[in-house]
N, C-alpha and C positions, 0 to 999 in steps of 0.2 A: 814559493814564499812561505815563511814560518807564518807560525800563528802569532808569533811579537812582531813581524812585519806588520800583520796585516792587520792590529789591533793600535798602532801608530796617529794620533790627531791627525795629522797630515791624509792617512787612509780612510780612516772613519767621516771625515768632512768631505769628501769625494764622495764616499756611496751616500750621502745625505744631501749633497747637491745633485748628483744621479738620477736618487730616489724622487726629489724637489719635479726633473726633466719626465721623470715618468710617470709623476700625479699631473701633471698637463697633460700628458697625448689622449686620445681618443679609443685608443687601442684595447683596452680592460677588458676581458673576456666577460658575459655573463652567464651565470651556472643556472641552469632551473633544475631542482629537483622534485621528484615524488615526494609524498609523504613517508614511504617506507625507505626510500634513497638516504633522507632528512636521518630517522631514525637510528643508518645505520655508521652516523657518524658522532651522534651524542652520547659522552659519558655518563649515566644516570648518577647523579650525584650528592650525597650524604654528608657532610662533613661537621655540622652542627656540636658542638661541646656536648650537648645533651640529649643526642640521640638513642633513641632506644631500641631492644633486639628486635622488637615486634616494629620500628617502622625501617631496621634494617632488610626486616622479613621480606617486607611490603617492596619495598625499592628493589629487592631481588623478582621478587616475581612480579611486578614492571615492567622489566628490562626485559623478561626474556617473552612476557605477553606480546611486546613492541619492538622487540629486535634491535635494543640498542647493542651497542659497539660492548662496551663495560658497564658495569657500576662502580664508584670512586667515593673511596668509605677511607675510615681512620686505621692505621695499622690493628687494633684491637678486634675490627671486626674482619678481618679478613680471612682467617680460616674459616668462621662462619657464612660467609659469600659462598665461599671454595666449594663450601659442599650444598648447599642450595641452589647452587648453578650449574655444578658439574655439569649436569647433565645435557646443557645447550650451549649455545655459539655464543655466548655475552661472559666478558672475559672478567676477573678481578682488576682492578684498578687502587690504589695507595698510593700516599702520601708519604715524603718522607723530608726530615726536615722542618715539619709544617707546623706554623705558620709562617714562620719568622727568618727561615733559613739560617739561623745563627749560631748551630750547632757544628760541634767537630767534627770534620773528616771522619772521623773512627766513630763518631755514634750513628753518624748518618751511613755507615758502611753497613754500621752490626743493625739498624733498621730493615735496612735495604734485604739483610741476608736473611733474617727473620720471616719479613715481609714474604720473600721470593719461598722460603720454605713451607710455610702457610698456603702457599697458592696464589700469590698474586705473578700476572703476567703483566702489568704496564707498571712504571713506577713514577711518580712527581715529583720528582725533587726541587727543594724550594733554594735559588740561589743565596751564596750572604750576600744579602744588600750593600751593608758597610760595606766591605771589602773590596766590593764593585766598585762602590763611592770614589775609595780611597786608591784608585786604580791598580790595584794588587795586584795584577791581572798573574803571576807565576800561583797564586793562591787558589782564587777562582781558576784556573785553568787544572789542577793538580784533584779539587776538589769535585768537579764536577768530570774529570774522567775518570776518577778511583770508581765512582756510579755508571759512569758511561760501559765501563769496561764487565762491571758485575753483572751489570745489566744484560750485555752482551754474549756474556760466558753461558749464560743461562737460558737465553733466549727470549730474556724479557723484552720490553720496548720504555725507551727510557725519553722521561719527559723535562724540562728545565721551567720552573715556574720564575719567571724577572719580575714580579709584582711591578708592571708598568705605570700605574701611578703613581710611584716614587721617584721614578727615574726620567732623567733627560733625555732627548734623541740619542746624542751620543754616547748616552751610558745603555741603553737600548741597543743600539748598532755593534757595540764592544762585546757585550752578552752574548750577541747571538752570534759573532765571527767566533768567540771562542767555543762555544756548543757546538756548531759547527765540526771545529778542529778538534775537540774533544772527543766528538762521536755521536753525540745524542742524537735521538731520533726526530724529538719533539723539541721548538721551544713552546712555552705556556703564556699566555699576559697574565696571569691572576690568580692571587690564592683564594678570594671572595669575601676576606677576611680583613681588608687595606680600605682604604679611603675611595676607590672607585674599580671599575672593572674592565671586560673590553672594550675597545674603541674601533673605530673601523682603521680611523689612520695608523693607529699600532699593530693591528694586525696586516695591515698592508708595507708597512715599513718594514713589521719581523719578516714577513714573506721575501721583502728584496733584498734584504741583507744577507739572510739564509742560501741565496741563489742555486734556490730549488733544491738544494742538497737537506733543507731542515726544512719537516711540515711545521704547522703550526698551529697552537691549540686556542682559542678563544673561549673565556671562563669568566664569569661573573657580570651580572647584570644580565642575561642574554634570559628574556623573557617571552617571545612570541615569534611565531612563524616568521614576521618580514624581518624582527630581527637577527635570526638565527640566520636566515638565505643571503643579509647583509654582510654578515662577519663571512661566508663561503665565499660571498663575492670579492672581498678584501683578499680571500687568501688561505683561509681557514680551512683544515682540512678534518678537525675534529673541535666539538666544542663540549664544554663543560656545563652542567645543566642542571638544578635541582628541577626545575619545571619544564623538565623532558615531554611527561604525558602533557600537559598544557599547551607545548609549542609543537607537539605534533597533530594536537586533537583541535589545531586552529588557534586556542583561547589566550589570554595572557595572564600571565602571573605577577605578584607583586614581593615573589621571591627578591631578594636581594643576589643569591648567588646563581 
């Protein structure tokens, strides 16, 4: 089945009444993790307009105190990650795209190749909304593999941010059959920067739509330990975190992202 097959109203309302049959059963796996388990699945993450070098400083050596997965900073600060982490297992992370996803193919390419040359090893790319909207889908599909593929070449791990509080189920279930089909690694719910952030039901939807072929990233609002092991239990395989130390040190934050 093509990826225009399988992005079809007629398809999409099936894996939504599917999905509907699978939040009834009884079946849901639950995850318990450690606290160093926890750690090794959060993005430590910076994204603020007005951050600065010295609490980029800081979020690097975080990360690698606590053994998070990356840190997930603005393309500007990313060679400066690169080389304050070399030296341990916590990976660079950027954005691209961000916030708004509404940039061209071609800018969000020359991002991407910047970014990758700098040192970053994961990348976020932010879908265009609109275009989503407007069921574009040859656009979005063309847009998000030109990324999928650089990403690939290089050995990045590439991420698809759907700002889910914009979007319908079904504009939700479209997104991620076509990442999917594209290649991505990752889809994401949230750039942190929209009108709300994960949900459990969105992360539980993106996880079945994906049919285990796409992890999935949970980002924004995710403040405390019950709620970090919430989004893993929906489905999450990585989450995005300004209040990493907070939700691994028990506490809770009143971060927004």
């Amino acid at each position: 089945m093509s990826w225009k097959d399988l992005v079809t109203e007629e398809n999409v309302k099936k894996i939504l009444n599917d999905f509907s049959d699978f939040e009834k059963s009884n079946n849901k796996p639950i995850v318990k993790l450690s606290v160093q388990e926890l750690a090794g699945m959060i993005d430590h993450t910076l994204l603020k307009q007005d951050a600065t070098f010295s609490e980029i400083k800081q979020l690097c050596e975080e990360a690698m105190r606590f053994n998070f997965a990356s840190v997930c900073v603005n393309p500007s600060y990313v060679e400066s990650c690169f080389k304050l982490i070399k030296s341990s297992n916590v990976k660079v992370c950027t954005v691209i795209g961000f916030p708004l996803g509404a940039t061209t193919t071609q800018v969000k390419t020359l991002e991407t190749q910047e970014a990758i040359k700098n040192g970053a090893e994961e990348l976020n790319m932010v879908i265009n909304i609109g275009r989503l909207k407007d069921r574009d889908y040859d656009f979005i599909f063309n847009d998000i593999k030109t990324i999928a593929d650089l990403s690939k070449k290089h050995l990045c791990t590439s991420k698809l941010i759907l700002e889910t509080c914009l979007l319908s189920n079904e504009e939700k279930v479209a997104a991620c059959l076509l990442a999917k089909e594209a290649g991505l690694n990752f889809v994401k719910t949230s750039t942190g920067f929209s009108k709300s952030g994960a949900t459990v039901h969105d992360v539980a939807l993106m996880k079945f739509a994906g049919v285990n072929k796409l992890q999935v990233k949970a980002s924004g609002g995710i403040r405390s330990y019950e709620g970090a092991i919430a989004m893993i239990n929906a489905g999450a395989t990585r989450l995005g975190a300004s209040a990493g130390v907070k939700i691994v040190s028990g506490q809770k934050s009143e971060s927004s992202y």
